[in-house]
TORPA-4810 file (N, C-alpha, C, O; in nm, 3 decimals):
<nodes>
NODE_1_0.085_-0.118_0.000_0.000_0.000_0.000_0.089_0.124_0.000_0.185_0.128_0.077_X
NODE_2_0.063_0.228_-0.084_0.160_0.321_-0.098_0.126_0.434_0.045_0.009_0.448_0.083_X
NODE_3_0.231_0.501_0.109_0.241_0.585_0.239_0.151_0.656_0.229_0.139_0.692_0.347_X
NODE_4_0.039_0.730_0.148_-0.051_0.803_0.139_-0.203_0.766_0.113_-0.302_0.838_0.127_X
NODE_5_-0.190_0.617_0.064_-0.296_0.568_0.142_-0.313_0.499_0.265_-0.416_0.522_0.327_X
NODE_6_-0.244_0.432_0.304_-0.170_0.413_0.437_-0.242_0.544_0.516_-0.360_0.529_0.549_X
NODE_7_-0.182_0.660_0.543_-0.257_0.728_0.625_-0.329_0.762_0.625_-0.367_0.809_0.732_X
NODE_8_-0.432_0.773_0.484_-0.585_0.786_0.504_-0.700_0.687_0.558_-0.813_0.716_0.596_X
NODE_9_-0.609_0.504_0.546_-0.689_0.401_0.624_-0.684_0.405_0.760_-0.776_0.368_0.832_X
NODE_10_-0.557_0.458_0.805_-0.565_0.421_0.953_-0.605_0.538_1.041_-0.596_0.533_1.164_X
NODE_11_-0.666_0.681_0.950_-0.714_0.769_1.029_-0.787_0.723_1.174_-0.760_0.745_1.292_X
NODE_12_-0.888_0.651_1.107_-0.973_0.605_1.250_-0.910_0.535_1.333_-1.001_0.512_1.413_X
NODE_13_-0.785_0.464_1.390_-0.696_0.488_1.427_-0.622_0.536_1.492_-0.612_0.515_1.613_X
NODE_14_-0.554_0.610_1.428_-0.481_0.737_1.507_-0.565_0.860_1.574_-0.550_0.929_1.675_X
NODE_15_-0.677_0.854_1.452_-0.728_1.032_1.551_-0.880_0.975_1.587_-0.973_1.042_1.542_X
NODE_16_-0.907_0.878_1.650_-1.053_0.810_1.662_-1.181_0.929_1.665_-1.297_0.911_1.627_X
NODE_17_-1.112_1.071_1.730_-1.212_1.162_1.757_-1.255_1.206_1.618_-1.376_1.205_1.596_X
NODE_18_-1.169_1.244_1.520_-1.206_1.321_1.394_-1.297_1.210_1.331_-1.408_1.251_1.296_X
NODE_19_-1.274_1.088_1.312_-1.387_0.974_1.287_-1.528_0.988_1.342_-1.636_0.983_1.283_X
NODE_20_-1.502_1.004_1.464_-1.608_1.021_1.518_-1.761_1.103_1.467_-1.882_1.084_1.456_X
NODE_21_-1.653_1.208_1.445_-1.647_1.382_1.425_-1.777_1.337_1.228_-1.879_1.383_1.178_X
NODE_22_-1.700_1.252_1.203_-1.760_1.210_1.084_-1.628_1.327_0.981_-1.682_1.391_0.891_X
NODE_23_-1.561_1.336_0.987_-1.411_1.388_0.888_-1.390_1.218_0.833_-1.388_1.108_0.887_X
NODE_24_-1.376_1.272_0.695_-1.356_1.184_0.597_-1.221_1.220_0.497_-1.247_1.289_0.399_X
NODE_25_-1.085_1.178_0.516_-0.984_1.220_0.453_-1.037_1.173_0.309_-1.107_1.073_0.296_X
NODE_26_-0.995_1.254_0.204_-1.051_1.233_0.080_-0.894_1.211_-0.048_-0.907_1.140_-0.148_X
NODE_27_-0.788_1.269_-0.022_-0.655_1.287_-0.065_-0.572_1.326_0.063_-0.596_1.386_0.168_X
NODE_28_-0.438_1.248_-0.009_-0.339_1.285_0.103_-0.219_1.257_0.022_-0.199_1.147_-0.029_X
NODE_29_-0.118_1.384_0.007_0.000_1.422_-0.071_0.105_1.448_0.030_0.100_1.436_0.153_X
NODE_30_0.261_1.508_-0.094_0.339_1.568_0.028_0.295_1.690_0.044_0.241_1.759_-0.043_X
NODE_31_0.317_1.719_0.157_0.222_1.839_0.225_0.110_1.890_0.193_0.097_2.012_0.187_X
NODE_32_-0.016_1.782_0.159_-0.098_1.886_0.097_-0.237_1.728_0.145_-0.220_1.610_0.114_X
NODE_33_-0.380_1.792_0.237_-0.475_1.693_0.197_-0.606_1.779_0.195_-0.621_1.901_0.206_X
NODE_34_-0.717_1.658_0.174_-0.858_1.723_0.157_-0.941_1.601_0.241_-0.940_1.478_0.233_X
NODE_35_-1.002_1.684_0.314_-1.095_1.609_0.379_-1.255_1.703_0.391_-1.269_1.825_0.386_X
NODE_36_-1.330_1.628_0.402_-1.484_1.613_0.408_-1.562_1.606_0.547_-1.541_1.526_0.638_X
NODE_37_-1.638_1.689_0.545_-1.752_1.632_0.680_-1.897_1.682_0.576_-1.927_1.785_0.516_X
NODE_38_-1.943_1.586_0.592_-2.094_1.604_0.544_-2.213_1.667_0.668_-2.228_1.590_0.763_X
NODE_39_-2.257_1.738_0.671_-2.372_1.833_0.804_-2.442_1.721_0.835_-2.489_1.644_0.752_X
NODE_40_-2.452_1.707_0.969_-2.576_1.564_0.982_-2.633_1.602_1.122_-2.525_1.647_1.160_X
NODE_41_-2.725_1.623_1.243_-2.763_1.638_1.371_-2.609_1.663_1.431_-2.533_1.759_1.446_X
NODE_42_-2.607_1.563_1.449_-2.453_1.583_1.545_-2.343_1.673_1.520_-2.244_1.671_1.593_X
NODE_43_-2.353_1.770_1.402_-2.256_1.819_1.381_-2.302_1.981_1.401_-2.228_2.075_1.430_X
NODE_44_-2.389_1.982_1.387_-2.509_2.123_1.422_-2.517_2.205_1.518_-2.529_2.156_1.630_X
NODE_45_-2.515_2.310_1.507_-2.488_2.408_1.588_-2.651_2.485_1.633_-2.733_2.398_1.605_X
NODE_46_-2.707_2.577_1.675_-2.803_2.618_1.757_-2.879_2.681_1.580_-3.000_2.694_1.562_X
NODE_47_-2.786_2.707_1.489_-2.909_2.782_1.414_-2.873_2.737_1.268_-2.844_2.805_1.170_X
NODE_48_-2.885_2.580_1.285_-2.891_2.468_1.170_-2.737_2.471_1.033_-2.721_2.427_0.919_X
NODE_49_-2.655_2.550_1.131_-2.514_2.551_1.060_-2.431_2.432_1.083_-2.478_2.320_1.099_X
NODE_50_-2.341_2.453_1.084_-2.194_2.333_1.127_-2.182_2.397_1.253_-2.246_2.497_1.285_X
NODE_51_-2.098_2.337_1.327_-2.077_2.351_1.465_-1.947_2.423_1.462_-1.873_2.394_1.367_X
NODE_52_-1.908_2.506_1.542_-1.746_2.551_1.510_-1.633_2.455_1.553_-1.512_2.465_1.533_X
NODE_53_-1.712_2.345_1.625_-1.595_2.263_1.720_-1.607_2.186_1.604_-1.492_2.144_1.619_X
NODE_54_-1.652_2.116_1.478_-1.699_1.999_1.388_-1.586_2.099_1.308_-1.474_2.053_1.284_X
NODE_55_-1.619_2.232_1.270_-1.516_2.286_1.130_-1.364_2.245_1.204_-1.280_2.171_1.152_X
NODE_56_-1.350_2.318_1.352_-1.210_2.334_1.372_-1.197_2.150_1.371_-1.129_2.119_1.273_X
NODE_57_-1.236_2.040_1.440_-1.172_1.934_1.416_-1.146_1.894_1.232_-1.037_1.843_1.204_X
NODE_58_-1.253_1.920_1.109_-1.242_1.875_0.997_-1.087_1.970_0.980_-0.997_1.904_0.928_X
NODE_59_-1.048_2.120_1.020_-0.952_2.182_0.924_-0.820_2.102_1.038_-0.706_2.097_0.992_X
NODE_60_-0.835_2.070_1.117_-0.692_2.011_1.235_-0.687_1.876_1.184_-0.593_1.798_1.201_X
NODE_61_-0.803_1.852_1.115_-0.743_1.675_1.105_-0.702_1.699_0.919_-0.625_1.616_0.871_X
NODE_62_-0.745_1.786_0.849_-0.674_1.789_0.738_-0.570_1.824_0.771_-0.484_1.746_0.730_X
NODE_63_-0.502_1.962_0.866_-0.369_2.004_0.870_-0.277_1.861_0.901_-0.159_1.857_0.868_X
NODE_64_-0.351_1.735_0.972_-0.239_1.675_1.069_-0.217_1.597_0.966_-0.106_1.544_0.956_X
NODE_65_-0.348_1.565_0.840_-0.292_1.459_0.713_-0.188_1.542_0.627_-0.119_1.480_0.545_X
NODE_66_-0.172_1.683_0.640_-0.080_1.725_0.540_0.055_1.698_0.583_0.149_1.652_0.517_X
NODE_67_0.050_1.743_0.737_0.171_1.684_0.800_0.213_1.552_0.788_0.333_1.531_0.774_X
NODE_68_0.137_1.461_0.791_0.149_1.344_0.782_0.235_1.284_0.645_0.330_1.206_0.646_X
NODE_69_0.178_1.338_0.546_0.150_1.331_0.386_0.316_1.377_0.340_0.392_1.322_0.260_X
NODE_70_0.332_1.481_0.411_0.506_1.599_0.408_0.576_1.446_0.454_0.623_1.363_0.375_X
NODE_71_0.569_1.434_0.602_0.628_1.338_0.632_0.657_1.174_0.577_0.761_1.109_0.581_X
NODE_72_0.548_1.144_0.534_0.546_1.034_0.506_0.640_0.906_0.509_0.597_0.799_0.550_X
NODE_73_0.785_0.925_0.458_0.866_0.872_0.486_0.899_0.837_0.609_0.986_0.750_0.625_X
NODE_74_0.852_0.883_0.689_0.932_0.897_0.829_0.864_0.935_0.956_0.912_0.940_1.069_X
NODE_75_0.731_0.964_0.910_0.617_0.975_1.016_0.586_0.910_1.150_0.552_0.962_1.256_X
NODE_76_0.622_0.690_1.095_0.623_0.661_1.187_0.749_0.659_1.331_0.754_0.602_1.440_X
NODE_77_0.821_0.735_1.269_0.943_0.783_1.390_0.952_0.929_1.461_1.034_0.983_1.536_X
NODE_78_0.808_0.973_1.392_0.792_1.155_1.458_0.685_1.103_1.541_0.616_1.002_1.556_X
NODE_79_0.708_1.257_1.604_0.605_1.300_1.697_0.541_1.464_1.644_0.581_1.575_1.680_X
NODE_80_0.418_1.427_1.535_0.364_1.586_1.545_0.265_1.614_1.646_0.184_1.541_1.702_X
NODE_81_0.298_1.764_1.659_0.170_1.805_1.777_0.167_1.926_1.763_0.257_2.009_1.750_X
NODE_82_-0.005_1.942_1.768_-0.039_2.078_1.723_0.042_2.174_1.774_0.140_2.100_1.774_X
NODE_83_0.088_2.284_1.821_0.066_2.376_1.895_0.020_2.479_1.923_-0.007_2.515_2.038_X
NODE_84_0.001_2.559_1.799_-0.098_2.674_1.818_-0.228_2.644_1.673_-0.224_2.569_1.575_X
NODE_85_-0.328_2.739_1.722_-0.398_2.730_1.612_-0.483_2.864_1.568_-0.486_2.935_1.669_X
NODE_86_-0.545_2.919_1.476_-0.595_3.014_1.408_-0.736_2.990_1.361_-0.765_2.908_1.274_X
NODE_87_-0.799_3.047_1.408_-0.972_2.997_1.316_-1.036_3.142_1.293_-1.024_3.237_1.370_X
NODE_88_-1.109_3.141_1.170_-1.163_3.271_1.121_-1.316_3.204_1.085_-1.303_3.136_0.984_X
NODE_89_-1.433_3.201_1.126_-1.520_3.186_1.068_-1.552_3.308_0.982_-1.547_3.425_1.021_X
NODE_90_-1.588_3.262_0.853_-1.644_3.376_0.734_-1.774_3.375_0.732_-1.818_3.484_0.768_X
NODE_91_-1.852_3.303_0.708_-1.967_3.292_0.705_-2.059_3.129_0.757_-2.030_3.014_0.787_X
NODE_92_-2.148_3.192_0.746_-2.211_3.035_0.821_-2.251_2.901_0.709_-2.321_2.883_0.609_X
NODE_93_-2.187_2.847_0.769_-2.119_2.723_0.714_-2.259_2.619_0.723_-2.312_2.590_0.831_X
NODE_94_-2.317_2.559_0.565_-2.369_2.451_0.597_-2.348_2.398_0.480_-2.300_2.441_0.375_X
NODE_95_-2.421_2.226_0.539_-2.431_2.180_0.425_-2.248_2.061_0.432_-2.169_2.060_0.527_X
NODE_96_-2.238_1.995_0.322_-2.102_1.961_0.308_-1.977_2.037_0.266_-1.942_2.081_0.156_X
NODE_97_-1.907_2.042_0.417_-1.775_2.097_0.355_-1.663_2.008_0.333_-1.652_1.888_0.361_X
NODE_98_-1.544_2.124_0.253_-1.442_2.016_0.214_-1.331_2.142_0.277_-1.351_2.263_0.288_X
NODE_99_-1.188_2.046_0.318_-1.140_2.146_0.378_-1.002_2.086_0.271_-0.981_1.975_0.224_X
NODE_100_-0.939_2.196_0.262_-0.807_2.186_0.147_-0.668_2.230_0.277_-0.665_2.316_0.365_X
NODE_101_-0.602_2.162_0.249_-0.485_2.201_0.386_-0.306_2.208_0.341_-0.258_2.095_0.331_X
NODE_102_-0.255_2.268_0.326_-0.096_2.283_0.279_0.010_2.336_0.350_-0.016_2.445_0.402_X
NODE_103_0.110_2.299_0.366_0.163_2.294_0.467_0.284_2.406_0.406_0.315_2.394_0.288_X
NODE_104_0.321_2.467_0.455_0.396_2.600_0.482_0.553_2.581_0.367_0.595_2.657_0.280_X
NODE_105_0.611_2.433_0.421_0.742_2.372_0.349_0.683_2.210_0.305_0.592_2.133_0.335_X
NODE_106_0.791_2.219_0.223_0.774_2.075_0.101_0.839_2.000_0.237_0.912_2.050_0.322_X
NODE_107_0.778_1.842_0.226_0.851_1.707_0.237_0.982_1.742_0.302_1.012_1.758_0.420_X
NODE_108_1.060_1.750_0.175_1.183_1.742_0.152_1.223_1.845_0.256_1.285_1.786_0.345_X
NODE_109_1.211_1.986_0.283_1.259_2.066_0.350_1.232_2.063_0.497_1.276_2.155_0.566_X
NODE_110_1.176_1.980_0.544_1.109_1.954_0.643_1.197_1.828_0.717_1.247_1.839_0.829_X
NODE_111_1.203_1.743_0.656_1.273_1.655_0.665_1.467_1.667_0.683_1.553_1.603_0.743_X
NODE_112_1.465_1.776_0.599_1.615_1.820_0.584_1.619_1.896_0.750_1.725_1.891_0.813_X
NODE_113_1.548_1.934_0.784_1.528_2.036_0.924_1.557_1.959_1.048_1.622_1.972_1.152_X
NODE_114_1.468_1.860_0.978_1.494_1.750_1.155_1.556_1.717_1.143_1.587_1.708_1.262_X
NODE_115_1.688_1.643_1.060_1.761_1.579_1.014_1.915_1.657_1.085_2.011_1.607_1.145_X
NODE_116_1.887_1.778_1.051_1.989_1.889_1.085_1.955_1.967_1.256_2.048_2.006_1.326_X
NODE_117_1.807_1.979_1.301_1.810_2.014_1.414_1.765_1.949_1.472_1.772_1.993_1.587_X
NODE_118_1.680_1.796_1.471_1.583_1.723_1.567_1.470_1.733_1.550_1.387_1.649_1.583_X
NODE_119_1.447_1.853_1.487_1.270_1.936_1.535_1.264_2.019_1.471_1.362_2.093_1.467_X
NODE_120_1.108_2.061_1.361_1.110_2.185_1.319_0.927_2.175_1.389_0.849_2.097_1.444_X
NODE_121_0.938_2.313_1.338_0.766_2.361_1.369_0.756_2.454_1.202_0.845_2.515_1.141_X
NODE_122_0.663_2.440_1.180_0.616_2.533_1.042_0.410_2.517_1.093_0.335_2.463_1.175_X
NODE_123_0.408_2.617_0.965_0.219_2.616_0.988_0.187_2.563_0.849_0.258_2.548_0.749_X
NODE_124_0.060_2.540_0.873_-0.064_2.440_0.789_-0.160_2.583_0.776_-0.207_2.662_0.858_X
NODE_125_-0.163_2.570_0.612_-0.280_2.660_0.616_-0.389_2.575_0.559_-0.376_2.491_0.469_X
NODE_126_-0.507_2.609_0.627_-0.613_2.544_0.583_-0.752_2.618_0.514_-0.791_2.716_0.578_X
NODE_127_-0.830_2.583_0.394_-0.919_2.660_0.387_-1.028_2.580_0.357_-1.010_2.506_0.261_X
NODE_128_-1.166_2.573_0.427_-1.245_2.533_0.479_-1.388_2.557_0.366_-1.444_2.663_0.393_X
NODE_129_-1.443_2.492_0.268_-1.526_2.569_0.161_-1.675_2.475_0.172_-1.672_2.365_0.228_X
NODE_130_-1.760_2.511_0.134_-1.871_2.486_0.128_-1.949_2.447_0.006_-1.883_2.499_-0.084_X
NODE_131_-2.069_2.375_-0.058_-2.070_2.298_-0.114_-2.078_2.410_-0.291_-2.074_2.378_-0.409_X
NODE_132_-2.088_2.517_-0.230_-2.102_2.638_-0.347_-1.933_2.690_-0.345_-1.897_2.807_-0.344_X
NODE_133_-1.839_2.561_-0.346_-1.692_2.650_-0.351_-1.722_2.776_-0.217_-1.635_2.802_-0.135_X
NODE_134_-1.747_2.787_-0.216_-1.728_2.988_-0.060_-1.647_2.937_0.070_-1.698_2.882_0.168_X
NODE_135_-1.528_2.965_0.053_-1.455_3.009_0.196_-1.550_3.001_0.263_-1.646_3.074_0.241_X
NODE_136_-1.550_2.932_0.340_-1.618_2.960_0.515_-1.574_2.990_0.642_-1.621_3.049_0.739_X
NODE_137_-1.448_2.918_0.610_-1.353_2.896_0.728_-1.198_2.933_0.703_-1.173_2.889_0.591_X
NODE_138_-1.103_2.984_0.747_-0.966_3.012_0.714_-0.938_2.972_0.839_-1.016_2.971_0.934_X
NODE_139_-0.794_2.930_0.837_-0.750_2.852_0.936_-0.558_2.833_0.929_-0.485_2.819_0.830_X
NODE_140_-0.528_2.840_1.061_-0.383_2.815_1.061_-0.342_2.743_1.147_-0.391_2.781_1.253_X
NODE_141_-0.242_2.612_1.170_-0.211_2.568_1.266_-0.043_2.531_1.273_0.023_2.500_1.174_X
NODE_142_-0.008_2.538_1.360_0.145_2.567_1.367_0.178_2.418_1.430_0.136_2.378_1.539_X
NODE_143_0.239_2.365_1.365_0.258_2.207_1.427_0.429_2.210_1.450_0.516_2.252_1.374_X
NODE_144_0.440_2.150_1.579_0.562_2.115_1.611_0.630_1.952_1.632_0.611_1.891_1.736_X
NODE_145_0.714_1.893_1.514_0.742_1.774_1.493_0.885_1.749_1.571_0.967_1.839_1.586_X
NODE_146_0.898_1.655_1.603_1.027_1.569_1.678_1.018_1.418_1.661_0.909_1.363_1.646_X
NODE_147_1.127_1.353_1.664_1.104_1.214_1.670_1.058_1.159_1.784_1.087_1.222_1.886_X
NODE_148_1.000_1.070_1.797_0.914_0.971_1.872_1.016_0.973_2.030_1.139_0.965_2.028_X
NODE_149_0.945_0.983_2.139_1.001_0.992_2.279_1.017_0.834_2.267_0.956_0.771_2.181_X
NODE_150_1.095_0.781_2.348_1.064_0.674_2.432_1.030_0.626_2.539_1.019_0.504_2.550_X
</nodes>
């Protein structure tokens, strides 16, 4: 199985909550994925939108497949973890969104980083669209990678 589908099977898995969440990884590249949540009760907010906690998990679990996706080679010997994050709601969000996520540096440069310092941090930008293409959501998350503790 090639490393990029690989991490779109074992999402449920690793992030059981975004499953939960109903996030559906749809592509997964170097640094770059798309994932899905379709609107259903559970994801609903007080005035028949998306929930803001449902957008921010769909755009954090695309950022963590882009990370993932950059990494790939070598993922299973890191440790990413969020650390900061950015959310802009634009407008009210319904219906199925798709969230598009890219990560700041290529693979390769990323890899060259830890390689040379242990650890880099870069950001994930994410943008969050609705079933009419429209921005809904803008989003940033700053992930900080290291290899695996023991």
């Amino acid at each position: 199985m090639d490393p990029y589908e690989m991490i779109k099977a074992h999402l449920g898995q690793a992030v059981p909550y975004a499953t939960q969440t109903g996030v559906e990884l749809l592509e997964v590249a170097d640094g770059t994925a798309v994932a899905r949540l379709e609107q259903r009760r559970e994801t609903e907010n007080h005035i028949k939108g998306q929930h803001a906690g449902a957008m921010f998990t769909l755009g954090e679990t695309a950022s963590g497949a882009a990370v993932a996706g950059a990494l790939a080679p070598v993922i299973l010997q890191m440790r990413p973890v969020a650390e900061m994050a950015e959310i802009t709601y634009r407008k009210l969000a319904q219906g199925t969104l798709t969230a598009t996520a890219r990560t700041s540096q290529s693979g390769v440069e990323l890899m060259a980083a830890i390689k040379a310092d242990g650890k880099v941090a870069f950001d994930v930008v994410i943008d969050i669209r609705d079933a009419e293409d429209e921005t809904v959501v803008e989003m940033k998350v700053n992930w900080y990678v290291s290899p695996t503790r023991t």
